[in-house]
N, C-alpha and C positions, 0 to 999 in steps of 0.2 A: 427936255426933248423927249417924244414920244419916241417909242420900239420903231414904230413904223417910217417916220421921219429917219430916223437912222438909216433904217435899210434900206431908204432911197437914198441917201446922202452917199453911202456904200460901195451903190450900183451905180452912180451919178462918177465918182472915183473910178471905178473898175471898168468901166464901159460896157458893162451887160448887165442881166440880173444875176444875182450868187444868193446860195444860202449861206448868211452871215454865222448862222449855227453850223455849218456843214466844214467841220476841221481840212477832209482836201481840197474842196472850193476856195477853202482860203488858203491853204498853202499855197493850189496852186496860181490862184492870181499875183499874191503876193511875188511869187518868184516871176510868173512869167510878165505880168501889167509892170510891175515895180521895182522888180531885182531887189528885191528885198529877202535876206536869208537870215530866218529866226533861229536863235541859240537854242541847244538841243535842252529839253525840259521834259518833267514828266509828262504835263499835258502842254496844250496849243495854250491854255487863256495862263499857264505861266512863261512859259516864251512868251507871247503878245507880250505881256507884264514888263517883263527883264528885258526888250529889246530894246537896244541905243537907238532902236532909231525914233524920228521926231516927226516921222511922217503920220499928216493925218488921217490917213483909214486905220493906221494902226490904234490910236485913240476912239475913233468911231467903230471898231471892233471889238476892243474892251469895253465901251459904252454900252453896247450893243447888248454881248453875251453877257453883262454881268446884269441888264433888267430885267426883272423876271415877268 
C-alpha cells in the first residue's frame, strides 16, 4: 500500500482530512471520532504500538508513520 492510499483510507475512517503525521490530529480524532485512549508512552508511534486496541486506523497509522 502506497503513503498516499493510507491517508485516504485514514480520512475515509475519521470523517475529514488529518495529518496522519501530526501527533494532536491524531490524538485528537482518536479520542473524539473513536473513544479511543492510548496508553501513556514516550512518543505517539509507541502508544499506537502498545495499544490493545484492534481498531483499524490504529493499524493504518502505524502503516502510515513508519513509511518513509
Amino acid at each position: 500500500m502506497s503513503k498516499k492510499f493510507i491517508h485516504q483510507r485514514i480520512s475515509i475512517f475519521s470523517g475529514k482530512e488529518i495529518d496522519p503525521s501530526s501527533d494532536e490530529q491524531v490524538l485528537n480524532i482518536l479520542r473524539s471520532k473513536f473513544n479511543i485512549n492510548l496508553p501513556q508512552r514516550r512518543t505517539l508511534d509507541e502508544a499506537l504500538a502498545s495499544s490493545g486496541s484492534d481498531h483499524e486506523i490504529i493499524s493504518l497509522l502505524i502503516k502510515y508513520r513508519t513509511i518513509s
